[in-house]
C-alpha positions as CSV (number, residue, x, y, z in Angstrom):
1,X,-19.0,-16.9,8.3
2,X,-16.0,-14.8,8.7
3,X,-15.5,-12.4,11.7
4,X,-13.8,-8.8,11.1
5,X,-11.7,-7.4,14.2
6,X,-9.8,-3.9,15.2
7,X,-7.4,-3.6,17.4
8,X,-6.3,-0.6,19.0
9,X,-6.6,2.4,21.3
10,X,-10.5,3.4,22.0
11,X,-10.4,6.7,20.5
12,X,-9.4,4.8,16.8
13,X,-11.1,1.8,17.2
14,X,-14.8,2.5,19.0
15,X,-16.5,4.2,15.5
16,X,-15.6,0.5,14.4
17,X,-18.2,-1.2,16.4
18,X,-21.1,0.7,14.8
19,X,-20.5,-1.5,11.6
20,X,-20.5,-4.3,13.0
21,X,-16.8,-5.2,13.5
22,X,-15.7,-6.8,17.2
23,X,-12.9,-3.9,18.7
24,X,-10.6,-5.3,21.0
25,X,-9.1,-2.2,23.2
26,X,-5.2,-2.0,23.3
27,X,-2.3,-0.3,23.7
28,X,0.6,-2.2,24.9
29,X,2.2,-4.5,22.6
30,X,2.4,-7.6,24.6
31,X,-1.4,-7.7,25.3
32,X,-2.0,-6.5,21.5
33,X,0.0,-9.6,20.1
34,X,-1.6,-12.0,22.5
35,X,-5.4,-10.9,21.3
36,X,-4.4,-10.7,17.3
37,X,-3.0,-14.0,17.8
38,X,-6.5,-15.2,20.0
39,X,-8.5,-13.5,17.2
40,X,-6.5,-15.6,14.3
41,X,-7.4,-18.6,15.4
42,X,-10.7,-18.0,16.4
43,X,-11.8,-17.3,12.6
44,X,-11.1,-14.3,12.0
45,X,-10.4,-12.9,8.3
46,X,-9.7,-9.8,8.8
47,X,-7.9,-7.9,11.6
48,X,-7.1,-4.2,11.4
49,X,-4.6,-2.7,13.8
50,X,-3.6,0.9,14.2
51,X,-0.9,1.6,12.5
52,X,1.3,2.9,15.8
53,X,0.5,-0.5,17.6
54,X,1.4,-2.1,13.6
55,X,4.7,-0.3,14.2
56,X,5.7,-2.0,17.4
57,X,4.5,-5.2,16.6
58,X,6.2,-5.7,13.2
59,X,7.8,-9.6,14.1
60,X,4.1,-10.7,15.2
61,X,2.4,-9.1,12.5
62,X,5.3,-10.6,9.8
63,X,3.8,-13.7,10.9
64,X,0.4,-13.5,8.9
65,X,1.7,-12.5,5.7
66,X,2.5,-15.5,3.9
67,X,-1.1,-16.1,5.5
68,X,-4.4,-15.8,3.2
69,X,-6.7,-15.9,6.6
70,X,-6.2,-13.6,8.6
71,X,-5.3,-10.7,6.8
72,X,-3.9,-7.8,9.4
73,X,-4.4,-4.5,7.5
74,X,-2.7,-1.8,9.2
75,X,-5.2,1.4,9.7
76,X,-4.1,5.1,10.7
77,X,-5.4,6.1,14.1
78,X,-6.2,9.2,16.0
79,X,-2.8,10.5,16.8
80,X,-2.8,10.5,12.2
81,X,-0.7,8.5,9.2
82,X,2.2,7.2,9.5
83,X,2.0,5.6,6.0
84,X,2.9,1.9,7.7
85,X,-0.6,0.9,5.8
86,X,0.2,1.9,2.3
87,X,3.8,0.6,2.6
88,X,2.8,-2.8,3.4
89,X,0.4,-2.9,0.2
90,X,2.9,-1.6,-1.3
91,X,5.3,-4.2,-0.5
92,X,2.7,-6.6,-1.2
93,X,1.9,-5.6,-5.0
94,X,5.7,-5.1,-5.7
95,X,6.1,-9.2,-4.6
96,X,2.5,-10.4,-6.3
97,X,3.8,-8.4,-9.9
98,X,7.5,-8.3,-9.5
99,X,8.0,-4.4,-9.8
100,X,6.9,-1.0,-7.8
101,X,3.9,0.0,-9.8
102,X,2.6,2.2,-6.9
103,X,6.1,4.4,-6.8
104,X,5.1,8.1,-6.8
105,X,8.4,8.3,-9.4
106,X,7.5,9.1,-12.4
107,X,9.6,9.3,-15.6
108,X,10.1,12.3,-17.2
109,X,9.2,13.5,-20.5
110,X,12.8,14.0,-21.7
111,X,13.7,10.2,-20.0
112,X,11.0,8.3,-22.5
């Protein structure tokens, strides 16, 4: 069976652990790297990091995306969105259909 991580500062992460996912406490970027990289080879499917460690670790994270276990799904924290989350699904639909479906732009009536 699959295991289901977060990663992050304690004030985002702790309301994880009533659900039933692991939480794995940190802050720096260094240590955060070292325990998402631990946690991918120890089985887990799904890791969710806050998106202001996500920002800071964007070479390690680029790692798993070509990846289909784990997936590292970038979640907003305490301190609020910074909209890393939804542009990383975004990026992720544009590449699996081959346009920007999710684009707030929409055409205007006199453009059709």
């Amino acid at each position: 069976m699959y295991k289901i991580a977060a990663v992050g500062d304690s004030d985002s992460i702790s309301g994880f652990a009533a659900v039933g996912l692991d939480i794995f406490t940190e802050t720096e970027p260094e240590a955060a790297g070292a325990t998402i990289r631990s946690l991918a080879q120890s089985g887990y499917a799904v890791i969710y990091v806050t998106e202001a460690l996500a920002s800071r670790l964007k070479d390690e994270l680029e790692r798993y995306k070509s990846l289909r276990i784990p997936i590292v799904v970038p979640i907003p924290g305490v301190t609020g969105n910074t909209g890393i989350g939804m542009r990383g699904v975004a990026e992720s639909v544009e590449r699996a259909v081959g346009s920007d479906i999710l684009s707030d732009a929409a055409p205007d009536n006199d453009e059709v």
